[in-house]
C-alpha positions as CSV (number, residue, x, y, z in Angstrom):
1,X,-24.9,20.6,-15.2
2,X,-21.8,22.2,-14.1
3,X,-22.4,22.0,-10.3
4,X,-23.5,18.3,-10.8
5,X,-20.0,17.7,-12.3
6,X,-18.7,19.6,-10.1
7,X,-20.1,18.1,-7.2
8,X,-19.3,14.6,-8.6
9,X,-15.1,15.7,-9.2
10,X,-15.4,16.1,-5.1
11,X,-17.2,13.2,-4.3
12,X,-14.2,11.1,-6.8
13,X,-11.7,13.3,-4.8
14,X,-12.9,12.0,-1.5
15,X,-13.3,8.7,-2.5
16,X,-9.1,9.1,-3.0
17,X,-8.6,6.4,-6.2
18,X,-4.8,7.6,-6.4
19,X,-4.7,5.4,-2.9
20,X,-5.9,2.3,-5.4
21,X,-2.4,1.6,-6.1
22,X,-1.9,0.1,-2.3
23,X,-4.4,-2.1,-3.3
24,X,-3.0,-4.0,-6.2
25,X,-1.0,-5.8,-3.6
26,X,-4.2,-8.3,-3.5
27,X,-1.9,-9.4,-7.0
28,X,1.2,-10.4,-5.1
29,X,0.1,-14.1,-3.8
30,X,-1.0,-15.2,-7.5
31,X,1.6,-13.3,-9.0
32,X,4.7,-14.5,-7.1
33,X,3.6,-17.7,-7.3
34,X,3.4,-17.7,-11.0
35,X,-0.1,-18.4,-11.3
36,X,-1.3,-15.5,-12.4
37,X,-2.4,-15.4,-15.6
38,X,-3.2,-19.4,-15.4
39,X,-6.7,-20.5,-15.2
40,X,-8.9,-17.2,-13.4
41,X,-6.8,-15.7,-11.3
42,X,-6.3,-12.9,-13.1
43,X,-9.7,-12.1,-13.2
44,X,-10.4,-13.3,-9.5
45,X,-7.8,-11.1,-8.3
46,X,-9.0,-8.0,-10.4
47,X,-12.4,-8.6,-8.4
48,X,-10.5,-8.6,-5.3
49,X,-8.8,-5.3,-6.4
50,X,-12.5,-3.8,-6.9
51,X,-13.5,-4.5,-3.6
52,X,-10.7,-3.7,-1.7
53,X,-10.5,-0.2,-3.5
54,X,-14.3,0.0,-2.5
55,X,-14.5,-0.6,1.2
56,X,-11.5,1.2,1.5
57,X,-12.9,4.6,-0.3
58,X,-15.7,4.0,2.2
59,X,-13.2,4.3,5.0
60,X,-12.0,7.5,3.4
61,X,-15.3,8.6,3.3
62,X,-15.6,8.3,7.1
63,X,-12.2,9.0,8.0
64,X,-12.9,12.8,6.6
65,X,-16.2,12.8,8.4
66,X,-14.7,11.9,11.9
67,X,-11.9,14.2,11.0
68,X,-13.6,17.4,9.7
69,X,-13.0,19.8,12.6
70,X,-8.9,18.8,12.6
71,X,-9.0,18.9,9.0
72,X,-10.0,22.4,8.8
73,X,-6.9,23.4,11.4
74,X,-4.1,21.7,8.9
75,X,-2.5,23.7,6.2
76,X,-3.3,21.2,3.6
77,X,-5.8,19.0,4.6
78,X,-8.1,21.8,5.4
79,X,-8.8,21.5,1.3
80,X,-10.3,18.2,0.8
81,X,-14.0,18.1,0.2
82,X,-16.2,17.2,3.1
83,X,-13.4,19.9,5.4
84,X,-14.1,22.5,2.9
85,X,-17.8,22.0,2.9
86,X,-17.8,20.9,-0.9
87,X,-19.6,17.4,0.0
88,X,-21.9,17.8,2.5
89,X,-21.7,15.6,5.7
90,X,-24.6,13.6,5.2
91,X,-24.2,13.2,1.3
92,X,-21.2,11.5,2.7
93,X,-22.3,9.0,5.1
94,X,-24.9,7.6,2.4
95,X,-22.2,7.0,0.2
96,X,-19.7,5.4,2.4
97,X,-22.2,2.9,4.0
98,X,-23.3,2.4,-0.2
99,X,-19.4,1.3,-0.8
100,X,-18.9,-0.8,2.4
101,X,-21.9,-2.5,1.4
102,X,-21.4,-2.6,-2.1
103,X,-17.9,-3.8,-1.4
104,X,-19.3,-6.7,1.0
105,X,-21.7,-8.3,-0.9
106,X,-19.5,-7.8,-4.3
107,X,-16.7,-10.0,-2.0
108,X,-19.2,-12.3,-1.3
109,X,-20.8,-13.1,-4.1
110,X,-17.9,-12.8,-6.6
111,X,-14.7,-13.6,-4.6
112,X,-15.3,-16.2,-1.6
113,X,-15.6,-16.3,1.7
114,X,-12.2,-16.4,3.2
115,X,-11.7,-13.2,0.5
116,X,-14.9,-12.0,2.4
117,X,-13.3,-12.7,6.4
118,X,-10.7,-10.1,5.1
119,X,-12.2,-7.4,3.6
120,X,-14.5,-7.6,7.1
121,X,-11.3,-7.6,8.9
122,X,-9.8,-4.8,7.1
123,X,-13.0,-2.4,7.4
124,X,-12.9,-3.4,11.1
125,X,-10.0,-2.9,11.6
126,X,-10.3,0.8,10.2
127,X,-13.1,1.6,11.9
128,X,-11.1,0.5,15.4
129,X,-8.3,3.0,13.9
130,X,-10.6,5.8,12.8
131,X,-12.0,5.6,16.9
132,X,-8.9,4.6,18.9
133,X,-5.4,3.8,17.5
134,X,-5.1,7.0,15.3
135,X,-4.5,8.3,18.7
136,X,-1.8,5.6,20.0
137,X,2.2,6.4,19.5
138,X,3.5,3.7,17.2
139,X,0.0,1.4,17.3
140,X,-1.1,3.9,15.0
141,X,1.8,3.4,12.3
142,X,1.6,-0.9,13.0
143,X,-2.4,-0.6,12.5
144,X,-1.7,1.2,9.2
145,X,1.0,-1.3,8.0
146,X,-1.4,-4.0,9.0
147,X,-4.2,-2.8,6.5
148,X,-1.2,-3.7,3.6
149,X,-0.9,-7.1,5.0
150,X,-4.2,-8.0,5.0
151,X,-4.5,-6.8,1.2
152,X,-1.3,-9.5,0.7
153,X,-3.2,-12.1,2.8
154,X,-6.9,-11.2,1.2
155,X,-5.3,-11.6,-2.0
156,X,-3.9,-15.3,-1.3
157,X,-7.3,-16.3,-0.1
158,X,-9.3,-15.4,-3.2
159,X,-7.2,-16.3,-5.6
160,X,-6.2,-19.9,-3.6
161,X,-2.5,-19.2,-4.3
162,X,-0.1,-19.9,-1.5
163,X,1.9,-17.0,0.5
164,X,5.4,-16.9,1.4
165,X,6.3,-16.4,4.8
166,X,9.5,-14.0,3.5
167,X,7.0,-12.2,1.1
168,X,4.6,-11.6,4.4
169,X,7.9,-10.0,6.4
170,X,8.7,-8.2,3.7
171,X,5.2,-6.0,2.9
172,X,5.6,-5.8,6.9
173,X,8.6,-4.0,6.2
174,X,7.7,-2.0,3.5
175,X,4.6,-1.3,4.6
176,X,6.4,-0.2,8.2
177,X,8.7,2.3,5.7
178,X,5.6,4.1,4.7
179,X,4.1,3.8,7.7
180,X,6.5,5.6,9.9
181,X,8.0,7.9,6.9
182,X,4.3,9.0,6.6
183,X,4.4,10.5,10.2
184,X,8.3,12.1,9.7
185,X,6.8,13.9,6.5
186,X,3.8,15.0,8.4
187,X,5.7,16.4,11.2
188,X,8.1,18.2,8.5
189,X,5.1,19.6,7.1
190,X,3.3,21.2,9.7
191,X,6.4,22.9,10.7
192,X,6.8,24.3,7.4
193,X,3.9,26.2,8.0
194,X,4.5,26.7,12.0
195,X,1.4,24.9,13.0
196,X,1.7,22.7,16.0
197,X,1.5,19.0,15.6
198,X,-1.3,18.3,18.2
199,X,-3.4,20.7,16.5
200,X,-4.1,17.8,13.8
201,X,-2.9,15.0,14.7
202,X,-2.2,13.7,18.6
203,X,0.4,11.5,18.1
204,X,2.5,13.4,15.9
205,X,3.4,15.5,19.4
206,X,5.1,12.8,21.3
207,X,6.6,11.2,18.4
208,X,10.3,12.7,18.7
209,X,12.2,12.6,15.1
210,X,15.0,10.3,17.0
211,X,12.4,7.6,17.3
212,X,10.6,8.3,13.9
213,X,14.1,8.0,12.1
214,X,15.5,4.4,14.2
215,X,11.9,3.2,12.6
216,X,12.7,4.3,9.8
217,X,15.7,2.6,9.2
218,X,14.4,-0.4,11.0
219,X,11.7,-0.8,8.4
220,X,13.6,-0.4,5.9
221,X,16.6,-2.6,6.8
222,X,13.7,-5.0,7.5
223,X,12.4,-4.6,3.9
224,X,15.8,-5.2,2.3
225,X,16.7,-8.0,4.0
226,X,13.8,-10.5,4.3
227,X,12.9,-9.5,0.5
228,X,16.5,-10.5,-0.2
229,X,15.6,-14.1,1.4
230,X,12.2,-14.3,-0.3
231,X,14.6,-13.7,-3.9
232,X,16.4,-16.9,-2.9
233,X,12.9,-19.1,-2.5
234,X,11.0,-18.3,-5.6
235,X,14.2,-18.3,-8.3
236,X,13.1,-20.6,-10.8
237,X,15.2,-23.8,-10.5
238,X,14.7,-25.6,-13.6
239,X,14.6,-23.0,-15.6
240,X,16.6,-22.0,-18.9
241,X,18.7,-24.3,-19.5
242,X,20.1,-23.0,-22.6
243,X,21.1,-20.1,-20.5
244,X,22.5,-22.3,-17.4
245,X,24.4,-24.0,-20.4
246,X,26.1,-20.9,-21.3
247,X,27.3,-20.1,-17.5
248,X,30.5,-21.7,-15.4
249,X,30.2,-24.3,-13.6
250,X,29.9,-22.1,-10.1
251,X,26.8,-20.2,-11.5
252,X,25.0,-23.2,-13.2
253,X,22.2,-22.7,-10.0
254,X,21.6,-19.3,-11.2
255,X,19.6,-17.4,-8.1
256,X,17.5,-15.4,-10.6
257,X,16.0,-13.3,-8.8
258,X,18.6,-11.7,-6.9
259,X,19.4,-9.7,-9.9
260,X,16.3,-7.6,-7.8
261,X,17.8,-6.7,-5.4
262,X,19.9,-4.1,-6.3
263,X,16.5,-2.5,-8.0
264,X,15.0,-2.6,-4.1
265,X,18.0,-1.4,-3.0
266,X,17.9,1.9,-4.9
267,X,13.8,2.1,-4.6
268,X,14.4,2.0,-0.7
269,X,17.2,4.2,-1.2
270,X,15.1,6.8,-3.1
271,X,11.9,6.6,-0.9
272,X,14.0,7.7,2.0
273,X,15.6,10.4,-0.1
274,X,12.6,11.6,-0.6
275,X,11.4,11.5,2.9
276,X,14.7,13.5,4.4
277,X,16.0,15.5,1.3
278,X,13.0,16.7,-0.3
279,X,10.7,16.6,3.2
280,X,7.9,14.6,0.9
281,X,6.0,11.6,2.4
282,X,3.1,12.5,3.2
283,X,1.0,10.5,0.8
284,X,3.4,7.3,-0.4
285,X,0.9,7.0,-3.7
286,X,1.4,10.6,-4.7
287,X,5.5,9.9,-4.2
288,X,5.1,7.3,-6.4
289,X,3.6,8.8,-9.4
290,X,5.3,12.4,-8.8
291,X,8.9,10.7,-8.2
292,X,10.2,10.0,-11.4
293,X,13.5,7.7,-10.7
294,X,10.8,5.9,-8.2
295,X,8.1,5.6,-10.8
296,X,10.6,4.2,-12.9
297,X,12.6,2.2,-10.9
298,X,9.2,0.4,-9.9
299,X,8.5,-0.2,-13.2
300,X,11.7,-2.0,-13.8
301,X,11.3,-4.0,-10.8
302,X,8.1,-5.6,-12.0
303,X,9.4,-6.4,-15.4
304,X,12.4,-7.9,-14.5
305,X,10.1,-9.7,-11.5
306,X,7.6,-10.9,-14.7
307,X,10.6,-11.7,-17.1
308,X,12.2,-14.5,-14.3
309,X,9.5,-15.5,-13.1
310,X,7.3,-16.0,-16.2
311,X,9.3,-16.0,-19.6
312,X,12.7,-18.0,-17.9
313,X,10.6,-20.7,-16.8
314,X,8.8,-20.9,-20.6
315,X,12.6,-20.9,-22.0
């Protein structure tokens, strides 16, 4: 009974659910839109969530597979299940292809078919990086940012919310940030314990830090600045009167929502902080929920983002 728990804790560990969280992005059409808890779009994009976290745990499951001799050269990766020989290699491939086509038909049947063109897209797309683009200086870090898009995009389409084009730029930014900061914490890493990048990972030995860090701050000045234009297209116009009442004259078109963007600010702020000062990065999930000011400062985002968007309007 043990071993069968056991064997189940490794099978959970590969299937990576802390990497979820990217996938509640599929929320950020409906949600930005201020449709989310109208009609079934909360429950639509909850299904989209489902099979997102799916099809991608299935391209966990054969990322580990393709990468199992590399995996057991690096200092930390060398631990996860199928490198370690915890979960067999065949156990493996029968329950990635079970999620990918779990994850299909669940899109299919319960989501749409545009929702469906994306998750197809996505897996494709993963495959083409598991096989190729892993291998390709900066392709690699745009094919990863990509997959975040497509979440944004994927969650538009199920959910038949509209998108903004400032919303779009600015997961390409973020998603840029962790990107690239990804590949600065994983070259920090390996030469904590001497190992040398191509060992694990090609591209990580022509990636020079120079280049890494003018990404770095490209993306993120990227992220800062079209979210800062997206703040100034979904402000609720019409909204609280009784509070516009209240304000001079010069303020009575209140711009709600850039009272954000000093929370973004700081999150951006911290996140490379936490790249450069404490040579974390690696995995942007586990930042999140180990980083405390981060945690929180995320937090605070979305309730002041739910608070303007949803509760000034009903005012």
């Amino acid at each position: 009974m043990l071993k069968m728990i056991g064997k189940l804790y490794q099978i959970v560990r590969t299937a990576r659910p802390r990497q979820w969280l990217k996938n509640l992005s599929v929320f950020a059409a409906p949600f930005f839109s201020g449709a989310l808890f109208s009609d079934e779009n909360i429950w639509t994009a909850t299904k989209c969530f489902i099979a997102f976290s799916a099809i991608s745990s299935g391209a966990y499951f054969i990322n580990d597979i393709n990468d199992v001799e590399k995996d057991r050269k690096h200092p930390v990766k060398k631990n996860r299940p199928i490198a370690s020989g915890k979960v067999g290699i065949k156990t493996a491939w029968v329950i990635a292809v079970g999620l990918i086509l779990f994850a299909l038909v669940f899109a299919y049947t319960a989501v749409g078919t545009f929702f469906t063109l994306s998750v197809i897209a996505y897996i494709v797309m993963q495959f083409l990086y598991s096989l190729y683009f892993r291998n390709v200086i900066i392709l690699d870090s745009l094919v990863v940012a990509t997959g975040f898009v497509i979440r944004v995009f994927a969650g538009g389409f199920g959910t038949n919310t509209s998108l903004s084009s400032w919303l779009a730029l600015t997961t390409i930014g973020l998603s840029l940030l962790m990107a690239f900061g990804k590949r600065r914490s994983e070259k920090t890493l390996l030469r904590k314990f001497n190992e040398e990048d191509g060992d694990t990972r090609k591209t990580l030995r022509h990636y020079p830090d120079t280049l890494l860090d003018s990404m770095i701050s490209m993306s993120s000045s990227l992220c800062i600045m079209t979210y800062a234009l997206f703040t100034f297209q979904v402000s609720p116009q019409g909204a609280g009167n009784i509070l516009t009442e209240l304000l001079p004259s010069t303020l009575r078109s209140p711009k709600w929502m850039m009272l954000t963007i000093p929370v973004v600010i700081y999150g951006v702020a911290r996140y490379l902080y936490v790249i450069y000062e404490r040579e974390e990065g690696e995995s942007p999930a586990r930042v999140l929920l180990s980083d405390k000011p981060l945690f929180f400062t995320v937090i605070l985002w979305g309730l002041v983002v739910m608070g303007i968007i949803y509760a000034l309007p009903a005012a």
